[in-house]
C-alpha positions in Angstrom: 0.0 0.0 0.0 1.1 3.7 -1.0 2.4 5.5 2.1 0.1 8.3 1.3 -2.9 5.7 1.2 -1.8 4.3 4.7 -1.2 7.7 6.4 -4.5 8.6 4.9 -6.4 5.9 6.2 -4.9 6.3 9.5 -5.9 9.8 10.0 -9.2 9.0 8.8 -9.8 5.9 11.4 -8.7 8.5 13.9 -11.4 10.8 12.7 -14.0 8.1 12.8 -13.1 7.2 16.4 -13.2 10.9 17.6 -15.6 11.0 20.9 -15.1 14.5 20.5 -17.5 15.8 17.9 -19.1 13.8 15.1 -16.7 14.7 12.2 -18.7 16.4 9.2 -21.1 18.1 11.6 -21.3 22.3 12.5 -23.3 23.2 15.4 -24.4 26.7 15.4 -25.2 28.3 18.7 -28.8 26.6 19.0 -27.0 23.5 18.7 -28.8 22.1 15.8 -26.3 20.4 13.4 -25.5 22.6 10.2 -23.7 20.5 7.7 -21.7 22.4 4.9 -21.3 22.3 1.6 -18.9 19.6 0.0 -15.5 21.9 -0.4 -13.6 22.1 -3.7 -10.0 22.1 -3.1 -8.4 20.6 -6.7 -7.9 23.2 -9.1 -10.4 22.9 -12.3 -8.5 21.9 -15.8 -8.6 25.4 -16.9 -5.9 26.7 -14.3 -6.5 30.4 -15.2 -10.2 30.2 -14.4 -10.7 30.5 -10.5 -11.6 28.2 -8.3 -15.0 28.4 -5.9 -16.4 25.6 -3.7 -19.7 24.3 -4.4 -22.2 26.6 -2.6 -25.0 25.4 -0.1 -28.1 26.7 -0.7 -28.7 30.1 0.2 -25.5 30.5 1.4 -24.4 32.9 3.9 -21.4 35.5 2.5 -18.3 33.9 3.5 -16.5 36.0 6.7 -13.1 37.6 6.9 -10.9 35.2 8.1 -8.8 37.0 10.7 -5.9 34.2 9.5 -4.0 35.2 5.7 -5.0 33.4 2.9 -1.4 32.6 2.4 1.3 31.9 5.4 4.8 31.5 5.2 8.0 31.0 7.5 11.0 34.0 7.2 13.8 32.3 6.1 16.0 34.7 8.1 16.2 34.8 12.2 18.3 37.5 13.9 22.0 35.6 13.2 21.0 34.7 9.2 20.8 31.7 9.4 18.4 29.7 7.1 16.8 26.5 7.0 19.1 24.7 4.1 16.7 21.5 5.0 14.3 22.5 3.0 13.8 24.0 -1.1 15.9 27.2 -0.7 17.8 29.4 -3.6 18.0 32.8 -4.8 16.2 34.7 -7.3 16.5 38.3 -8.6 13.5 40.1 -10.6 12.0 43.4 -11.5 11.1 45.7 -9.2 7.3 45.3 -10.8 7.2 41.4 -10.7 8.5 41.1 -6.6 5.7 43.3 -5.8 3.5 40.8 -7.2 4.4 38.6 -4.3 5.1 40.7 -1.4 4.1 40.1 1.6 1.3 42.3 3.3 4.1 43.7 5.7 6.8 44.2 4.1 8.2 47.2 3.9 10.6 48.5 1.2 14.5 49.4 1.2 16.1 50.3 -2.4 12.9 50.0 -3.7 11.9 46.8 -3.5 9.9 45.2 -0.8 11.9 43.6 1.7 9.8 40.2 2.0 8.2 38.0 -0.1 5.6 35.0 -0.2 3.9 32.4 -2.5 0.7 34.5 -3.4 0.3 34.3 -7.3 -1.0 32.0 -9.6 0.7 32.2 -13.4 -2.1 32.1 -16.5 0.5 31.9 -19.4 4.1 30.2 -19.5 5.0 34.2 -20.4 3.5 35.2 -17.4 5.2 32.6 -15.5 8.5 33.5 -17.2 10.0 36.4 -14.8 9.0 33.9 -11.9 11.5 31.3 -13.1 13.8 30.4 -10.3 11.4 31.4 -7.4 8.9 29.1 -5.3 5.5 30.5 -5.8 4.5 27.5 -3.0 2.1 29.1 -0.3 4.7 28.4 2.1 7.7 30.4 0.3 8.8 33.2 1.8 12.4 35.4 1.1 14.0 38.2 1.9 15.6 41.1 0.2 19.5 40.6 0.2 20.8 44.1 0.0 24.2 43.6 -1.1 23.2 41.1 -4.1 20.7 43.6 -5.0 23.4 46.2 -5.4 25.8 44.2 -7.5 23.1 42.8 -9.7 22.2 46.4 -10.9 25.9 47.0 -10.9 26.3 44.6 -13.2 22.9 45.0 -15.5 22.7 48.5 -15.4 19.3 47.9 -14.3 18.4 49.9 -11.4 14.8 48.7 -11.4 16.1 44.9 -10.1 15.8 43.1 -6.7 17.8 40.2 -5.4 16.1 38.1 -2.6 16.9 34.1 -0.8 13.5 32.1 -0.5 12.7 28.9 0.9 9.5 26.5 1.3 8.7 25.8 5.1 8.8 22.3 5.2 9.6 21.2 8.6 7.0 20.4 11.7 4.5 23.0 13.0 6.0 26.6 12.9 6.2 29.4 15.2 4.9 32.6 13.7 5.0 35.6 15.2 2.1 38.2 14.0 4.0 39.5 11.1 3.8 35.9 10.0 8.0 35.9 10.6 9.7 32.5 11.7 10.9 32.7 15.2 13.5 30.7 16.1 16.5 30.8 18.7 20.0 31.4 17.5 22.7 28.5 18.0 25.6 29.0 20.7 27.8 26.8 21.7 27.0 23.7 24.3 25.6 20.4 24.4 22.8 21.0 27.3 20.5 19.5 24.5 22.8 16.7 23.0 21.9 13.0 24.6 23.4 9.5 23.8 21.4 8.0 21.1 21.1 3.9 20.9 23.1 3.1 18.1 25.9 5.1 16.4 27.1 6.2 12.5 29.5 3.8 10.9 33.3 5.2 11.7 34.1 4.0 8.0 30.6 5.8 6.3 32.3 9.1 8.0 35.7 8.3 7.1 34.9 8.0 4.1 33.1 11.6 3.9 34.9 14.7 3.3 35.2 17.1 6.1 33.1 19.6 4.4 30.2 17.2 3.6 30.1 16.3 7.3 29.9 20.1 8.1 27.2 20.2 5.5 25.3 16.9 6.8 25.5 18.4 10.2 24.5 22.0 9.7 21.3 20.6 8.6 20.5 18.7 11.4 21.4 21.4 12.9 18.5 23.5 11.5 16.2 21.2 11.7 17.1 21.3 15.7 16.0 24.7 15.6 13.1 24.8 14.2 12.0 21.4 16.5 12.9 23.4 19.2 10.6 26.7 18.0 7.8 23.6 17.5 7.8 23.2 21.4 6.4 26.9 21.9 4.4 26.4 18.8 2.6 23.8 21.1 2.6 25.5 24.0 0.8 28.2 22.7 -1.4 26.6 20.8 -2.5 24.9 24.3 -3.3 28.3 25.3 -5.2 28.4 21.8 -7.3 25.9 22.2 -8.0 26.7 26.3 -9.4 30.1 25.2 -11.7 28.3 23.1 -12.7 25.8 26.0 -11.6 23.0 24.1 -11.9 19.3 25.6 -9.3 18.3 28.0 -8.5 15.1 25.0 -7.2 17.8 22.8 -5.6 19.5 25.4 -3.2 17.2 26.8 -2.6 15.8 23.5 -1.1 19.2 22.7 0.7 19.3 25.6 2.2 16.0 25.3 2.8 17.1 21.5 5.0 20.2 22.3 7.0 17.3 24.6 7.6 15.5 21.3 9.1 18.5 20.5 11.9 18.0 22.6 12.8 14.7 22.1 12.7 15.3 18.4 15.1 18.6 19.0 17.3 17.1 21.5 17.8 13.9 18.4 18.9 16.2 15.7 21.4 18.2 18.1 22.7 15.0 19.0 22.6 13.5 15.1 24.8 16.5 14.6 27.2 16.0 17.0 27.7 12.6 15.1 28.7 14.4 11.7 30.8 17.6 13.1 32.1 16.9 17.1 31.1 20.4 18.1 28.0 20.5 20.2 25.4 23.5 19.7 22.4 24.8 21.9 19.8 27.0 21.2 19.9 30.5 23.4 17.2 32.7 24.1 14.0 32.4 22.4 11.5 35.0 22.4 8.5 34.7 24.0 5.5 34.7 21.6 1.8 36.0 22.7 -1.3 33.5 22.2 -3.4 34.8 19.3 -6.9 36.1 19.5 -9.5 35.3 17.0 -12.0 32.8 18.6 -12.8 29.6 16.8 -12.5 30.7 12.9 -8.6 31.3 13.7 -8.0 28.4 15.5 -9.7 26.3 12.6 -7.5 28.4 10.2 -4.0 29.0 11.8 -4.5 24.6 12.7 -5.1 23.8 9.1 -2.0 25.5 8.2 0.4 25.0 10.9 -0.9 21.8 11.5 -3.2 20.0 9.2 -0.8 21.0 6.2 2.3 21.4 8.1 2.4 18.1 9.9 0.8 16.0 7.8 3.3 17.4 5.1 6.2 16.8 7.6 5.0 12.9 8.2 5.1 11.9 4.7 8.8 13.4 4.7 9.8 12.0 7.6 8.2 8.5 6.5 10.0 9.0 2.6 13.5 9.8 4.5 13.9 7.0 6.7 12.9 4.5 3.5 16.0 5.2 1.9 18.5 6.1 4.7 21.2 3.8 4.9 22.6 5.0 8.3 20.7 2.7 11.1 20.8 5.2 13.7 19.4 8.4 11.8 16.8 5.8 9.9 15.8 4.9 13.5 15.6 8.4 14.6 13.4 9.5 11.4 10.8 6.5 12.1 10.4 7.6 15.8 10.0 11.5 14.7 7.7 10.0 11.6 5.2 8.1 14.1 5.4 11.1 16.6 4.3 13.9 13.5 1.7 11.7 12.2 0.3 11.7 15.8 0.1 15.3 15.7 -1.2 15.5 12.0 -4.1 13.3 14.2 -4.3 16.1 16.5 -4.5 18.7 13.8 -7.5 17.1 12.1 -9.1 16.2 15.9 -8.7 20.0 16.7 -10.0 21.5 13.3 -13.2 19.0 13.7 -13.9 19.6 16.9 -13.8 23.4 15.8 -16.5 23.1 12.7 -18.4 21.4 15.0 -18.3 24.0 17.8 -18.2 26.8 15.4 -20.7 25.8 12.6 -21.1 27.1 8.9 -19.1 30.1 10.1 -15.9 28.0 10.0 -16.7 25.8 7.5 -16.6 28.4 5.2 -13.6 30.0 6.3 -11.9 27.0 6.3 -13.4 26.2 2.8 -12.1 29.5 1.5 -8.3 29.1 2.7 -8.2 25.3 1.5 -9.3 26.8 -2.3 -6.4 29.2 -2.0 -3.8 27.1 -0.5 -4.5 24.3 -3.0 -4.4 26.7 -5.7 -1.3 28.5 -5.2 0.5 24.9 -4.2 -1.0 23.4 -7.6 0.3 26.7 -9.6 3.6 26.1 -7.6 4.0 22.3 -8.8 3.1 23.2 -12.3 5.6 26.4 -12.9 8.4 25.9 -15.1 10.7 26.4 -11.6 14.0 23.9 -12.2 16.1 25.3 -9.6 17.9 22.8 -7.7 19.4 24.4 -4.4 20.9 21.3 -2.9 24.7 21.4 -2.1 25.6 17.6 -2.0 24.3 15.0 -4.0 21.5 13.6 -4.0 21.9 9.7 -3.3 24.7 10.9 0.0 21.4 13.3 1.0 18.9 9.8 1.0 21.5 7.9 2.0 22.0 10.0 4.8 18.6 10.4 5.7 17.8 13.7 3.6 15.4 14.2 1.3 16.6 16.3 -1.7 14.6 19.4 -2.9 12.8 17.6 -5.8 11.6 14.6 -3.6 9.9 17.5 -0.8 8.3 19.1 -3.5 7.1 15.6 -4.3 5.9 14.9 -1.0 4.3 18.0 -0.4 1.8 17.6 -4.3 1.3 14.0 -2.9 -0.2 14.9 0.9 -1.9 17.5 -0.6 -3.7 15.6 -3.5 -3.8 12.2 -1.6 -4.3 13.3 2.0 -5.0 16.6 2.9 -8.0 17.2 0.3 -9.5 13.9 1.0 -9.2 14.5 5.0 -10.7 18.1 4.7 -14.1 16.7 2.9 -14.0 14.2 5.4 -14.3 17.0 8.1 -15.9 19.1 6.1 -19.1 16.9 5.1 -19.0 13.8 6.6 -17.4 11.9 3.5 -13.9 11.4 1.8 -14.3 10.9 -1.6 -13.7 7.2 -3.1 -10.1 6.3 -3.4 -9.4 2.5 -5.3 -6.1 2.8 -3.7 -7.5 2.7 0.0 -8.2 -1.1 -1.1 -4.5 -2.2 -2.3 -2.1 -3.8 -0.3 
């Protein structure tokens, strides 16, 4: 059976045996069950035609959603360092064309707008032309680069040109501040978060690696550290979250016991790196970040994102790296944090049902609304002529290694969503996944 198919059905038998609300149902505040109309989140086969769900009858005007259509994660933090684990590279455009996807708070320096994000959706191969070399994945975001901005209209002649470095979040459940910027804590030296791991890396497999490669191998585990260790307050504010909302205590201690996870999984990839590069690293300081306000429509939308997307994205990844790692320990390592993130992709779903249910056709269509734009700006993303292939090392040492290389994420990410995130919204949404043959082969 596909791994999609069996991640899939298991977040769908978690749905079924929710005692928490009865998945597909929205309870307004008279408590009569409201059930929405079937959402429509695959783009039609006219991609410059927009996409609408199927309306209810009568329907009511869909709200504001106090949550962006489109999120991303700031590939920058205080020091500059990015996350190199995930599709990265560096693009320079017309002034005209970056403002096409800036983000709502940018501001501008030389210019140009200092941030970007995945927010357009091509209708011609010439329209998608100046775009080549940049993500236009709902989870891209960059940032201007200042010097590289300089030289490239040095060298052009072209004054009206702006350099940025982008990347695709593609790691577990984010922490966002309310500008919609990564937070994460800066590396220092120590090993307060390094512990002995059963099992150890072949002498002979590092032997035979060059010294720069093992930097390399361990400068992303490294980053993947931090943003494990930003996933802990992601939980722990999300608990807040979901108290304001008087969520069941089910949901609740699952989150808590999620943002624990956290910490295991951040305390294994400082100590993977210490295994590559013998020179331990900690996190410092991070900064505390505010529980958000919004009531149940942005806890339905910031959990679809950060975790029904996010997670489940980040379980299939994890699953698809251990497969073809040939390092026991890491593979080991990647198949515990694989179970743990599909465990909170469980939560995710739990949390987003238990919120149509609580919240009603309000929700629903909020939710409905984001999942159309998501899915259409990750569809226009997968389709764009976009052949840039950031990875540093090759890409059989990357698997081998327990990496996946930038064209196998951007894999995994069309696969959950067409495979497993769709189907699983409908399922919340209305009660009913659509029929999948593949749910049948083993």
């Amino acid at each position: 059976m596909r791994d999609t198919s069996l991640l899939r059905l298991r977040l769908h038998t978690a749905l079924a045996w929710l005692p928490l609300a009865t998945v597909g149902l929205g309870c307004g505040e008279s408590g009569s069950p409201a059930k929405p109309a079937p959402v429509a989140v695959q783009a039609p086969a006219d991609a410059s035609k927009p996409v609408t769900a199927t309306p209810a009858p009568d329907p009511a005007p869909a709200p504001a959603s106090p949550y962006p259509a489109r999120t991303g994660q700031d590939p920058f933090d205080p020091d500059g360092i990015e996350e190199e684990g995930c599709p990265s590279g560096d693009w320079c455009g017309a002034i005209k064309v970056a403002e096409k996807i800036s983000s709502p708070s940018a501001e501008h320096e030389l210019g140009c707008p200092t941030r970007l994000m995945g927010s357009v959706t091509p209708k011609s191969k010439a329209e998608e032309r100046p775009f080549k070399g940049i993500s236009l994945n709902p989870m891209m975001q960059g940032r201007l680069r200042k010097i590289a901005t300089a030289e490239q209209r040095t060298s052009t002649g072209d004054d009206a040109q702006c350099c940025y470095h982008w990347f695709d979040y593609c790691s577990g459940r984010p922490l966002l501040d309310e500008q919609l910027a990564s937070v994460r804590a800066p590396l220092q030296p120590g090993d307060t978060w390094v512990t002995a791991l059963t099992g150890h890396v072949s002498e002979d497999r590092l032997a035979a690696l060059p010294p720069a490669t093992r930097r390399e191998l361990a400068a992303l585990w490294l980053d993947d550290a931090r943003s494990e260790h930003a996933s802990v307050a992601s939980f722990a504010r999300a608990t807040l979250e979901l108290l304001a909302v008087g969520a069941p205590p089910e949901l609740v201690f699952a989150c808590q016991q999620a943002s624990l996870d956290e910490i295991r999984h951040a305390q294994t990839c400082f100590s993977l790196a210490t295994r590559y590069v013998a020179e331990p690293a900690e996190p410092g300081p991070l900064p505390a970040i505010a529980p958000r306000g919004g009531g149940l429509v942005a806890l339905a939308c910031t959990t679809f994102v950060e975790g029904c997307v996010g997670e489940t994205i980040a379980a299939l990844a994890a699953l698809r790296a251990a497969r073809g790692c040939e390092v026991p320990l890491v593979q080991s390592a990647l198949a515990g944090i694989a179970e743990d993130e599909t465990r909170h992709a469980e939560l995710a779903w739990a949390t987003l049902a238990f919120a149509v249910q609580r919240g009603g056709p309000e929700v629903a269509e909020a939710l409905r609304h984001l999942a159309v734009q998501l899915r259409l700006a990750a569809d226009a993303d997968a389709d764009a002529d976009v052949t840039t292939t950031t990875d540093t090392l090759p890409a059989a040492l990357l698997v081998a290694h327990g990496r996946l290389p930038s064209a196998a994420l951007a894999e995994a990410r069309r696969d959950a969503w067409l495979e497993i995130i769709g189907p699983t919204l409908e399922l919340v949404l209305v009660g009913e996944a659509p029929p999948r043959d593949d749910l049948l082969l083993s």
